[in-house]
C-alpha positions, 0 to 999 in steps of 0.5 A, a space after each residue: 474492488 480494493 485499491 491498493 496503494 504501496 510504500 506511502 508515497 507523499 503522491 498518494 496524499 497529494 494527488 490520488 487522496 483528493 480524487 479518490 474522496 470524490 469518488 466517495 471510495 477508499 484505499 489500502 496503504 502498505 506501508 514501510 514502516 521505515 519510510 514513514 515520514 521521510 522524504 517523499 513519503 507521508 508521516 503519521 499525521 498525513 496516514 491518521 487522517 486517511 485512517 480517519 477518512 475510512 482507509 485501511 492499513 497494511 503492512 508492506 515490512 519494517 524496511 523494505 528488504 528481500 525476505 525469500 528466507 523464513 529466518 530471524 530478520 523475517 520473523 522479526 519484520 513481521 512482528 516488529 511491524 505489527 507493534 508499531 502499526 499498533 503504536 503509530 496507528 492504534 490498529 493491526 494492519 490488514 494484510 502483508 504485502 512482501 517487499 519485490 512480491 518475494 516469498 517462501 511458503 513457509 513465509 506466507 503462512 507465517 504472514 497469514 498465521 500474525 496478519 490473517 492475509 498476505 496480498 499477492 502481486 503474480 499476474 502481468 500488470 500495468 505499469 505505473 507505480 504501487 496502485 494496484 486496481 483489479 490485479 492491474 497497477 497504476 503508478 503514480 509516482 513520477 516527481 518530475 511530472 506531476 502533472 503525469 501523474 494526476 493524468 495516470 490517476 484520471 484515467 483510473 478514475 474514468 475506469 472506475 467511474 465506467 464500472 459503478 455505471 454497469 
């Protein structure tokens, strides 16, 4: 089981970092490269001691634009992306993730050919924000509320707790 966590949301570290450790499991960050260390969203000092804790990185583009055609500012995303993971993080991310699930063939084989995996969103899924959980999404993403958020990740937390149990 993997779970994924999009655009490095300042939440992830807040709220779904303490109570994923409890659990002894990890994640996988996409992150934007652009939004690293602005507002809302975690810097590298908060990213390094997730990578240091054992989770993975993948790449979710440099700035989160549309990129359903295969040309030079798609080619670029994706290899401008894996040096400054390489420069902010010392590690090649994991996998793509493309911004909106949005791509061409000929673009995910180009993600495949620089990342060796492209993670695909195309099933229906539940609705809260960029924790993805066995083809499902749990967001956690919710400023005004935080404690909506914290409910959202306790209950994924029951979920997972239910599986290890089986």
């Amino acid at each position: 089981m993997e779970l994924w966590f999009d655009d490095g949301r300042i939440e992830i570290y807040d709220v779904a970092y303490p109570l994923i450790k409890k659990h002894n499991l990890t994640g996988i960050l996409a992150l934007v490269v652009e939004w690293i260390g602005k507002t809302g969203y975690m810097d590298t000092t908060q990213i390094n001691e997730l990578i240091m804790d054992g989770w993975k990185i993948a790449s979710h583009s440099m700035n989160h634009d549309d990129q359903t055609e295969l040309d030079e500012f798609s080619v670029d995303d994706m290899f401008g992306s894996v040096w400054f993971f390489k420069e902010l993080f010392g590690m090649m991310p994991v996998a793509y993730v493309f911004p909106y699930n949005k791509f061409t063939p000929e673009l995910k084989q180009l993600a495949i050919n620089i990342y060796g995996a492209v993670r695909e969103v195309d099933v229906p899924h539940y609705h809260c924000d960029g924790w993805y959980w066995d083809k499902e999404t749990v967001r956690i993403k919710n400023a005004q509320d935080p404690s909506r958020s914290k409910f959202e990740l306790e209950r994924l937390m029951k979920l997972l707790d239910g599986l290890r149990r089986r």
